[in-house]
C-alpha positions in Angstrom: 155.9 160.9 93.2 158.9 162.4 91.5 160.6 159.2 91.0 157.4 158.1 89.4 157.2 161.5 87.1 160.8 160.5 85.5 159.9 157.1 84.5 156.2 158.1 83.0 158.2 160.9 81.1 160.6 158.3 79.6 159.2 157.8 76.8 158.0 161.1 75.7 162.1 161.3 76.7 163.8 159.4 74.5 161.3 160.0 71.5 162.4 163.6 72.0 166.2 162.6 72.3 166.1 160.1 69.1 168.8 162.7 67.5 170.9 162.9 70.5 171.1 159.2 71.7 173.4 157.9 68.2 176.3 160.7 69.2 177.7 158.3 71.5 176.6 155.1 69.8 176.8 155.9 66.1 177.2 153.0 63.7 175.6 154.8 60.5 177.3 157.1 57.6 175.2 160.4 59.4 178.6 160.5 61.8 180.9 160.5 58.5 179.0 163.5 57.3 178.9 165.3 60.2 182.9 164.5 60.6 183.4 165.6 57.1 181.7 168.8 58.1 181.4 169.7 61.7 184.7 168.3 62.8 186.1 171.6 63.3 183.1 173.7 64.8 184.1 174.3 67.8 181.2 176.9 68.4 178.6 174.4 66.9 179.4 171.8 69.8 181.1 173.8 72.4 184.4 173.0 72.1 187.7 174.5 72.3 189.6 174.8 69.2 192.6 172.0 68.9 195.5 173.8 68.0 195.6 174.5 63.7 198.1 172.0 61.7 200.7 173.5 60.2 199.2 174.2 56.5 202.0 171.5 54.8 200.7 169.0 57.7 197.2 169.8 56.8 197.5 169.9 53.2 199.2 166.0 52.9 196.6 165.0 55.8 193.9 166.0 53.2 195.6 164.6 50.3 195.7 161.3 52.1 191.7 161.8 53.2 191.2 162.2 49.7 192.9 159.7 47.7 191.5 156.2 46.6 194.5 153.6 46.7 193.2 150.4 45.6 195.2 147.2 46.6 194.2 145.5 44.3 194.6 145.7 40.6 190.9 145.8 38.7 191.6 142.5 36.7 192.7 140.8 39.5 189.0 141.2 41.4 187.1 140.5 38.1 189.0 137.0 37.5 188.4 136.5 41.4 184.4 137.1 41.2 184.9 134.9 38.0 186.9 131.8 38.6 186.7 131.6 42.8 183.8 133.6 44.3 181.6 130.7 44.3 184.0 128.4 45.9 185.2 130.6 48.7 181.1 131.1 49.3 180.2 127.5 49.0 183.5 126.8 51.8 182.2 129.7 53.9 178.9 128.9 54.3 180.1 124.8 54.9 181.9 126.0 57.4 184.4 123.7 57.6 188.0 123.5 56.3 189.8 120.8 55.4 193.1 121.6 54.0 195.6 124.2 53.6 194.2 125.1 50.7 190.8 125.9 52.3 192.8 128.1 54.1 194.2 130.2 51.4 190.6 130.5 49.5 189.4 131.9 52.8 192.3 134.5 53.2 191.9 135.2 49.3 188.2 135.8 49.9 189.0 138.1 52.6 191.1 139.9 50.7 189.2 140.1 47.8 186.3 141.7 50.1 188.0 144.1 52.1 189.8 145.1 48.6 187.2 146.1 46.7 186.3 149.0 49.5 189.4 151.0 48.0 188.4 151.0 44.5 186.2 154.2 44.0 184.3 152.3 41.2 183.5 148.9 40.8 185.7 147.0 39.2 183.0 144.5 38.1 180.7 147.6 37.0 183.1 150.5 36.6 180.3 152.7 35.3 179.0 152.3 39.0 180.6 153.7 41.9 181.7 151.5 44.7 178.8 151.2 47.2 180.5 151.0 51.0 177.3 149.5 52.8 176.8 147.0 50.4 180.1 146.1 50.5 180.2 145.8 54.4 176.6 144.2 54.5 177.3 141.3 52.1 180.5 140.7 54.3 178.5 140.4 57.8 175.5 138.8 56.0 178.4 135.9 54.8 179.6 135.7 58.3 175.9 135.2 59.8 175.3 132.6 57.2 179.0 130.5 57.9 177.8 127.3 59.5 174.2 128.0 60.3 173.4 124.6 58.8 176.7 122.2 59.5 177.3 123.9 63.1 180.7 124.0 62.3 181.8 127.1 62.3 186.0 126.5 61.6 185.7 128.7 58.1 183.5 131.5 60.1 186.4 132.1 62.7 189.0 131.7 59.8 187.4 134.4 57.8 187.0 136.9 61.1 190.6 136.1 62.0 191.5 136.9 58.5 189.1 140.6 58.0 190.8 141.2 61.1 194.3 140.7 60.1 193.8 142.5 56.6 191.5 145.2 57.4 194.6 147.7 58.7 195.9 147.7 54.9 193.1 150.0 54.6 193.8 152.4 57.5 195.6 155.0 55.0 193.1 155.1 52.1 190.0 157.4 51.8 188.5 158.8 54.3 185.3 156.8 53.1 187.4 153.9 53.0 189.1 153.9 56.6 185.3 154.7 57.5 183.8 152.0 56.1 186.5 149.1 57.2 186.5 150.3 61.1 182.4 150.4 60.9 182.8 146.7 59.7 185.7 145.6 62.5 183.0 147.0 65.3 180.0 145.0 64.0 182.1 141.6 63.7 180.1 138.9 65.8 182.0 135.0 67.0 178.4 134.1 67.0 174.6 135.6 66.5 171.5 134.4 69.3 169.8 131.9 69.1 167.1 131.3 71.4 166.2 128.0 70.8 170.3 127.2 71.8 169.9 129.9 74.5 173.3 131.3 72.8 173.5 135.3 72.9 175.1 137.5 70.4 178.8 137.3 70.7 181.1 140.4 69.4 184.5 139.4 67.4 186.8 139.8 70.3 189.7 140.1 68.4 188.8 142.8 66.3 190.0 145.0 69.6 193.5 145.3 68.2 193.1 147.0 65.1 190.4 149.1 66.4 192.7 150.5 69.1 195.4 150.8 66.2 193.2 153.6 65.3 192.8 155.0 68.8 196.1 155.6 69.3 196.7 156.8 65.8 197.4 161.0 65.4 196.3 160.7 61.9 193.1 159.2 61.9 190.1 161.9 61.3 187.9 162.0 64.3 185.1 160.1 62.6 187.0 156.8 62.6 188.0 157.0 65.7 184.7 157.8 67.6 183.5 154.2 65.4 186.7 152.6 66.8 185.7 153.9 70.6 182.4 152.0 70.0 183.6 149.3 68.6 185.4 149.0 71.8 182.7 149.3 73.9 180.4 146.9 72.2 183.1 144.3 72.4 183.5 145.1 76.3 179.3 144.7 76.2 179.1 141.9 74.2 182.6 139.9 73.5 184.2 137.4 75.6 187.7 139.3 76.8 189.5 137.7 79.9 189.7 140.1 82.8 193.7 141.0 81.5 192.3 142.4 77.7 189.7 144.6 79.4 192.4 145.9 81.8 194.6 145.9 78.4 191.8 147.7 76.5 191.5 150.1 79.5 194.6 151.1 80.0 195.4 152.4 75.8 192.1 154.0 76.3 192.5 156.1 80.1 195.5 158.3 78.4 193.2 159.2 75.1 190.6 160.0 77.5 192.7 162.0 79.5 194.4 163.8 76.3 190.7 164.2 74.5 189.8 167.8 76.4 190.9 169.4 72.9 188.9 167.0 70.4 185.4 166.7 69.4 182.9 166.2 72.6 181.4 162.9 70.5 184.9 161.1 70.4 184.6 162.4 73.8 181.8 161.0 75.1 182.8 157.7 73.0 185.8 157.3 74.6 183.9 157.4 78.4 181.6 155.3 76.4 184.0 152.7 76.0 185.6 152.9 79.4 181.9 152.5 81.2 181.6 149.2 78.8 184.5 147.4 80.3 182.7 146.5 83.2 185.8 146.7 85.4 186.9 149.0 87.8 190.5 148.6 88.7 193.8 147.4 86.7 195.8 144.4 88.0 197.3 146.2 90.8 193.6 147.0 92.5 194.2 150.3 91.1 191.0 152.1 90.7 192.3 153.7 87.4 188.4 153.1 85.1 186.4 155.2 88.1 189.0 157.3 88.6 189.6 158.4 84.8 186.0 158.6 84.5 185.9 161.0 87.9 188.4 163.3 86.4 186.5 163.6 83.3 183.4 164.0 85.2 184.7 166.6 87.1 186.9 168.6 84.6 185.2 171.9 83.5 187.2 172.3 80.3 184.4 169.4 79.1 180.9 169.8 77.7 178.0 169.0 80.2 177.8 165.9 77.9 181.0 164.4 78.3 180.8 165.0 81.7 177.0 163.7 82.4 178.2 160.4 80.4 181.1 160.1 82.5 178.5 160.3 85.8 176.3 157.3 83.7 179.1 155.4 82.9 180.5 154.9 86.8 176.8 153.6 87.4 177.5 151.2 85.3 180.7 149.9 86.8 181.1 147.0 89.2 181.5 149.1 92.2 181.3 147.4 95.3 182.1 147.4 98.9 186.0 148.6 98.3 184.7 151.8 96.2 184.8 155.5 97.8 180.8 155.8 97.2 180.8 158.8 99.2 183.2 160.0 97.5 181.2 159.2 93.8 177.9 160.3 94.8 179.4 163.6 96.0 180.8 163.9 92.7 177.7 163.4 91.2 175.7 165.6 93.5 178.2 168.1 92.7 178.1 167.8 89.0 174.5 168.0 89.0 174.6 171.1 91.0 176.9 172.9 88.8 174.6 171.9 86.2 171.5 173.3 87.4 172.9 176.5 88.3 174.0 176.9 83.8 170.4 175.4 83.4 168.8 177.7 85.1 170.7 180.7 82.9 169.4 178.9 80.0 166.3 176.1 80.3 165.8 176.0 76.9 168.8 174.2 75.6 167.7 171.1 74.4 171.0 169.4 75.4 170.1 169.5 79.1 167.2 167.0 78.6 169.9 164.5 77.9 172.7 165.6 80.2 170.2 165.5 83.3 168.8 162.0 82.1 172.2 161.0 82.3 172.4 161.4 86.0 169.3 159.8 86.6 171.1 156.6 84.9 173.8 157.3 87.4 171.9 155.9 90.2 168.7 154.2 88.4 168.8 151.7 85.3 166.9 152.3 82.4 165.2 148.7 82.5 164.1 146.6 85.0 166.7 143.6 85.6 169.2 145.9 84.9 172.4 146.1 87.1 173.1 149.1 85.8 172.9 152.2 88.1 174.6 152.9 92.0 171.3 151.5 93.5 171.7 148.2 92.3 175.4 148.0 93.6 176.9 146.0 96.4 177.3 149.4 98.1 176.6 151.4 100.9 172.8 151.9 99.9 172.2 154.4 102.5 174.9 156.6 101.0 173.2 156.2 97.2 169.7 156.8 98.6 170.8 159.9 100.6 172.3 161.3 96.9 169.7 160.3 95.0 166.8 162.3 97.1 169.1 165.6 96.5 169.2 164.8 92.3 166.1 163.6 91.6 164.4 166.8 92.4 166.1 169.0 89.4 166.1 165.8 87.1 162.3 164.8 87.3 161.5 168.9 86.4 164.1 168.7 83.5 163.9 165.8 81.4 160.0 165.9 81.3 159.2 166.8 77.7 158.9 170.2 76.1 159.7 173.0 78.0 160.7 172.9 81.6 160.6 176.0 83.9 164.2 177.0 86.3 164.6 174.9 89.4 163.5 177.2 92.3 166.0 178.4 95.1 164.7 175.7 98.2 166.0 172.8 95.5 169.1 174.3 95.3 169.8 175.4 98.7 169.1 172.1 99.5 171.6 170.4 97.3 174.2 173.0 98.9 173.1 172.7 102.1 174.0 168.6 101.8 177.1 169.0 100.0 178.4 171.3 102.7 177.3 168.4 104.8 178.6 165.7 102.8 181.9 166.8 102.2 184.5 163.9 101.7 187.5 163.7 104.1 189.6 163.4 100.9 189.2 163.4 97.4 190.7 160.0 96.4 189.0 157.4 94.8 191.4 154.8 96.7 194.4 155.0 98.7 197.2 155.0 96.6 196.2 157.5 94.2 197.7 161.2 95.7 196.0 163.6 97.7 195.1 166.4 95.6 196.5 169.7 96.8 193.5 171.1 97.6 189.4 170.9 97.0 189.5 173.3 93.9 191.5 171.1 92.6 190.1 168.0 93.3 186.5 169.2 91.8 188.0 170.5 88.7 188.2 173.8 89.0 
């Protein structure tokens, strides 16, 4: 009965979380505003404060945010759009190159595309200012139309090789600028569906190395980065990386992870976002270091409840199988869950909860049928999951019903700390060669 209440209250769920949902998939200019704005309001989103930039620091990090450097000079694009636009669209849509020469019109084109973001008017109109999105849409709609009729798709690669190679030159312009060329780098597609060829939607694999450029950058505002985190995570979803790039990918994006407790909780939540997209678990040693950064995160208390609800989501979705510590995760998740009824009950009418809750539930359970996403459709000890699942499910079905949703009564939670007094793990490793914690406390987070 209550596993049927959560899935009839889906969606009344997600219609009532449509606001929530982008923060940790956001692709739109509603992110830039709310970077521009809310980067720094740490009692808006829960967040402790990062420690201030000195006020030189800050002041060049604004001036840098603020200035329009354009690459290129105005005449330059004008006698481009005039004497080689059509060419380099006529090749591109061909598809197919046939000399060096073909070669260059494609890195020009490139150029001349990405270029024209870091002019704040347009140089062919300057009484217009430069429109971003329009910008970025006639780029992706030039790529989707490369080879559609030839099938060859030599000048479609060419020209994503070449976006990729340039689009760093515009990593230290605007703010709007830097925006608007990751946002393009993480929708890049090798190739779109086709159903009649039975081909799926393929993301530009190669576009991972500049987008973890910005990762790893200090002076990147927090806006860019959270894109670049998606970007990430849609190429782990939907690109084509050999098993060594996702460990790669992994492995630059565990220490941001673990050095994000001071940033916003959306690059946050991005970052676990990304991790949870690899679908891997361990690193080329057999290292289990994608469950257990997302563990720690899950269980560090210095995080929102919606960093550390993703982080439970995000290990359902892993390819856990029979070498994985599943007591040891659905414990951690029991326990996470508990710790979150006990602040829900102080205050049910958050709205956040709806979402953090529902995250659990996609710890064990996947949001469509066919899905292998979720602990229950692991190669894992199913016993284990089920016995976990019976002590969540309870809370979860009362919470993320829509509207208001009363406190979760004493036998629930007596119950849930009745089986984790029962349940508790021998150790808190994920695997063997990671070290023992000290102690429990420590072990949980706390």
């Amino acid at each position: 009965m209550k596993e049927l209440s959560v899935r009839q209250s889906r969606c009344s769920y997600e219609a009532f979380s449509v606001t929530e949902v982008p923060a940790a998939r956001i692709t739109g200019f509603f992110l830039l505003v709310a970077g521009l704005f809310f980067a720094d309001s740490s009692l808006l989103f829960g967040q402790n404060e990062a420690p201030a930039n000195p006020p030189e620091a800050k002041q060049q990090d604004d001036k840098a945010l603020s200035e329009y450097k354009p690459l290129m000079k105005p005449e330059e694009a004008v006698n481009f759009r005039k004497t080689k636009l059509r060419d380099f669209d006529e090749l591109l849509r061909g598809g197919k190159i046939s000399s060096s020469a073909d070669k260059k019109l494609i890195a020009d084109g490139a150029r001349y595309q990405l270029y024209l973001m870091t002019f704040k008017n347009d140089p062919n109109k300057p009484e217009n200012a430069t429109d971003l999105k329009k910008l970025r849409a006639n780029i992706l709609r030039d790529i989707q139309f490369s080879g559609r009729v030839s099938g060859n798709y030599q000048a479609r690669e060419l020209y994503l090789e070449e976006l990729t190679k340039q689009a760093p030159d515009l990593f230290d312009n605007h703010r709007l600028v830097r925006f608007s060329a990751v946002v393009l780098l993480s929708e890049l597609d090798l190739r779109d569906e086709d159903r009649r060829k039975k081909t799926k939607r393929t993301a530009y694999t190669l576009a991972y190395a500049p987008l973890l450029k910005v990762i790893e950058s200090k002076t990147q505002p927090t806006e860019v980065k959270i894109v670049a985190a998606n970007g990430l995570g849609r190429i782990g979803e939907m690109g084509d990386p050999s098993n060594a790039l996702r460990v790669k990918i992994a492995e630059a994006l565990i220490p941001q992870l673990k050095n994000s407790i001071q940033d916003h909780s959306w690059y946050q939540r991005s970052l676990v976002d990304a991790l949870g997209s690899l679908g891997i678990t361990d690193n080329l040693a057999r290292q289990p270091v994608v469950v257990d950064a997302l563990l720690d995160a899950m269980k560090n208390p210095k995080r929102t409840w919606g960093v550390r609800s993703a982080a439970a989501y995000n290990i359902g979705k892993l390819p856990l199988n029979s070498r994985s510590d599943i007591k040891l995760i659905t414990y951690s998740i029991v326990d996470l869950t508990r710790k979150m009824v006990t602040e829900y009950n102080k205050n049910n009418n958050a709205r956040f909860w709806k979402r953090c809750f529902w995250n659990v539930y996609l710890a064990f359970k996947p949001a469509n049928q066919g899905s292998e996403e979720g602990l229950t459709q692991k190669k894992v000890n199913q016993t284990v999951v089920n016995d976990a699942y019976k002590q969540i499910i309870k809370p979860v079905a009362t919470i993320v019903q829509p509207g208001n949703t009363p406190k979760i009564g004493a036998d629930v939670t007596k119950s849930m700390d009745d089986w984790l007094k029962k349940n508790l793990p021998k150790n808190f490793r994920v695997a063997p060669v990671q070290v023992k914690p000290n102690n429990q406390q420590v072990a949980e987070g706390n």
